[in-house]
C-alpha positions as CSV (number, residue, x, y, z in Angstrom):
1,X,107.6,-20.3,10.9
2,X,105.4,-19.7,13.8
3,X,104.6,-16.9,15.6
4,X,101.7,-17.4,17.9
5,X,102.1,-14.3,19.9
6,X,102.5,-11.3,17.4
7,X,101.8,-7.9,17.4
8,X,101.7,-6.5,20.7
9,X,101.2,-9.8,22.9
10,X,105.3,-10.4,23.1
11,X,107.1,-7.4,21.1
12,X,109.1,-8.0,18.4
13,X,107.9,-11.7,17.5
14,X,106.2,-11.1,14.5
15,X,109.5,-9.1,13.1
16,X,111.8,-11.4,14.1
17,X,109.4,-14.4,12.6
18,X,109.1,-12.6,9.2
19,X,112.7,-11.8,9.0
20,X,113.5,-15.1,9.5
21,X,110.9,-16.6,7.4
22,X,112.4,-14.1,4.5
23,X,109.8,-12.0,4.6
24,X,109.6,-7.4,5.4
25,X,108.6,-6.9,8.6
26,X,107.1,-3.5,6.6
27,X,105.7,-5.3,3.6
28,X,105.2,-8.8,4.8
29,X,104.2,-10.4,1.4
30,X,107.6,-9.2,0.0
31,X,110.7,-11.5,0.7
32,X,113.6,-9.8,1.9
33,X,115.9,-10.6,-1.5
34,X,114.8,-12.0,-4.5
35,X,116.9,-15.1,-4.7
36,X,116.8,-16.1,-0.9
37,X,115.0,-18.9,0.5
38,X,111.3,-17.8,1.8
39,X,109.3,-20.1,4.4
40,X,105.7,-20.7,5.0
41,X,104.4,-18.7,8.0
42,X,102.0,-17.7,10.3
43,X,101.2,-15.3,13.0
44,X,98.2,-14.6,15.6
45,X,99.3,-10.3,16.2
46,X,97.4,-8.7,18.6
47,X,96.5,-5.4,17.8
48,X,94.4,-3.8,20.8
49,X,95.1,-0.7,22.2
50,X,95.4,-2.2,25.8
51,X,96.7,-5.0,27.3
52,X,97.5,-7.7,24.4
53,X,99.2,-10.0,26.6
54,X,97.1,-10.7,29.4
55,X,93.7,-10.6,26.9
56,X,95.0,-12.2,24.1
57,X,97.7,-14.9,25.0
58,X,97.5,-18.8,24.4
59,X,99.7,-21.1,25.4
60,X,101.6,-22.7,22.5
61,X,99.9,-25.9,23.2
62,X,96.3,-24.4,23.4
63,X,96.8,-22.6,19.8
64,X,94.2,-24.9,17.8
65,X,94.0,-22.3,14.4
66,X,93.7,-24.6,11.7
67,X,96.4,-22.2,9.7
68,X,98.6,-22.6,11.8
69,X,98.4,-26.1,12.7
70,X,98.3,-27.0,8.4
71,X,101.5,-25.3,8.5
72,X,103.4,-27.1,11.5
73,X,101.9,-30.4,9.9
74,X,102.7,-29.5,6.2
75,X,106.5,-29.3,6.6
76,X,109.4,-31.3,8.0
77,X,110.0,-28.8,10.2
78,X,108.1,-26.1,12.2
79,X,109.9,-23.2,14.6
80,X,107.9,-20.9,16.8
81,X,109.2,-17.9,18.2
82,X,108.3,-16.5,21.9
83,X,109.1,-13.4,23.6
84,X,110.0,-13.6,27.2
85,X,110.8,-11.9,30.1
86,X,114.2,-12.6,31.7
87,X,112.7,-13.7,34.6
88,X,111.2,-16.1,32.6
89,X,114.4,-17.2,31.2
90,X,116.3,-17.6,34.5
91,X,118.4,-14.9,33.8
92,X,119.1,-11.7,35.7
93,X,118.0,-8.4,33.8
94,X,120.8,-7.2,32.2
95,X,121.6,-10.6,30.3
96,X,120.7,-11.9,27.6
97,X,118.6,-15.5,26.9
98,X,117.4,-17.2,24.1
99,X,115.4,-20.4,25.7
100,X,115.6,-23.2,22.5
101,X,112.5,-25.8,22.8
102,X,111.0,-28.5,20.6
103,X,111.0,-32.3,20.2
104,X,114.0,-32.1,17.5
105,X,117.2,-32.3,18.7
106,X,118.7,-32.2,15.9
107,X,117.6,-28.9,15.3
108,X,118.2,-27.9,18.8
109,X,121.6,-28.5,18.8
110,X,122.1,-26.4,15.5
111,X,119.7,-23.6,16.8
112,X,121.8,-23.3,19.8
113,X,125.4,-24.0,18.1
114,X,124.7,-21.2,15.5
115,X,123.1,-18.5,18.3
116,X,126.5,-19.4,20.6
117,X,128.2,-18.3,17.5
118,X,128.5,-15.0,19.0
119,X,125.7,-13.5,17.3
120,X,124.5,-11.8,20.4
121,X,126.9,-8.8,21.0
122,X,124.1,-6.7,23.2
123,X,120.5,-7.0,24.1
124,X,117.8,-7.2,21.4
125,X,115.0,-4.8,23.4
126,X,112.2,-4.8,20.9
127,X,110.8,-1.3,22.2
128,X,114.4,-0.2,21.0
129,X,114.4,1.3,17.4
130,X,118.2,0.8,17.0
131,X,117.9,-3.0,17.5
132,X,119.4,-4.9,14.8
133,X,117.9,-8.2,14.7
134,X,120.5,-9.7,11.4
135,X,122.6,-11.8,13.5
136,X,119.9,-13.7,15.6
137,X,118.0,-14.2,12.5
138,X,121.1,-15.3,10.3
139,X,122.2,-17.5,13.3
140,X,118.6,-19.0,13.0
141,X,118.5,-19.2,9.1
142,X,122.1,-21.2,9.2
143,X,120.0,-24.0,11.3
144,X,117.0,-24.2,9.3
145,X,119.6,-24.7,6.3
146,X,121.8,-27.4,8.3
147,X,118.6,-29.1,9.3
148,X,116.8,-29.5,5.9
149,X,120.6,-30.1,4.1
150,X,120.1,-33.4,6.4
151,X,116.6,-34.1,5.4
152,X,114.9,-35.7,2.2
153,X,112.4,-33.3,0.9
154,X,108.6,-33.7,0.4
């Protein structure tokens, strides 16, 4: 679990990433149950007071930390989360998009089969404290179990 642009570079990536990595967004060495699955992650969270964004964002391909690139190597599977802008996504304001990258398609199809689902009944707005980020991050837990059900382990 990757989350290159935490903190205040893209809101509400490093909650979502720890959530779905098993982890409290408010006490991020704790998993979320005792008996669930946890996952190796990593984030880069800006913290300025300013501008995050514009002073601290790198593309995903330019992200070189060692950490981070250890972790994407070490496992059978890595999954970064963004934040976007809808007019990023191609979508008009008031929708809702979740863009699904990544060279495995295997794990594209389930990412996208599980979000379909219907786990999106309004828009997750970050800067919204009534958000409720459990059915995006189920949806997304679902695949990374469907994917590694289909995979020898290390």
């Amino acid at each position: 679990m990757l989350a290159p642009h935490g903190g205040g570079i893209e809101a509400g990536t490093s909650e979502i990433a720890l959530a779905v990595a098993g982890y409290r967004a408010d006490s991020p060495l704790e998993p979320v149950a005792a008996n669930a699955p946890v996952y190796d992650y990593w984030m880069f969270e800006g913290l300025l007071t300013g501008d995050n964004h514009s002073t601290l964002h790198v593309t995903s391909s330019g992200c070189d930390d060692p950490i981070a690139l250890s972790i994407a190597g070490g496992n059978l599977n890595a999954l970064s989360i963004h934040g976007c802008t809808e007019k990023a996504a191609g979508v008009a304001e008031t929708e809702l998009a979740v863009v699904v990258g990544g060279l495995n398609q295997t794990f594209k199809r389930y990412l996208i089969e599980e979000i379909e689902e219907g786990c999106f009944t309004r828009a997750l707005r970050p800067s919204n404290p009534s958000v409720n980020f459990t059915p995006f991050v189920t949806a997304v837990r679902t695949a990374i179990t469907r994917i590694e059900a289909g995979q020898k382990q290390l």
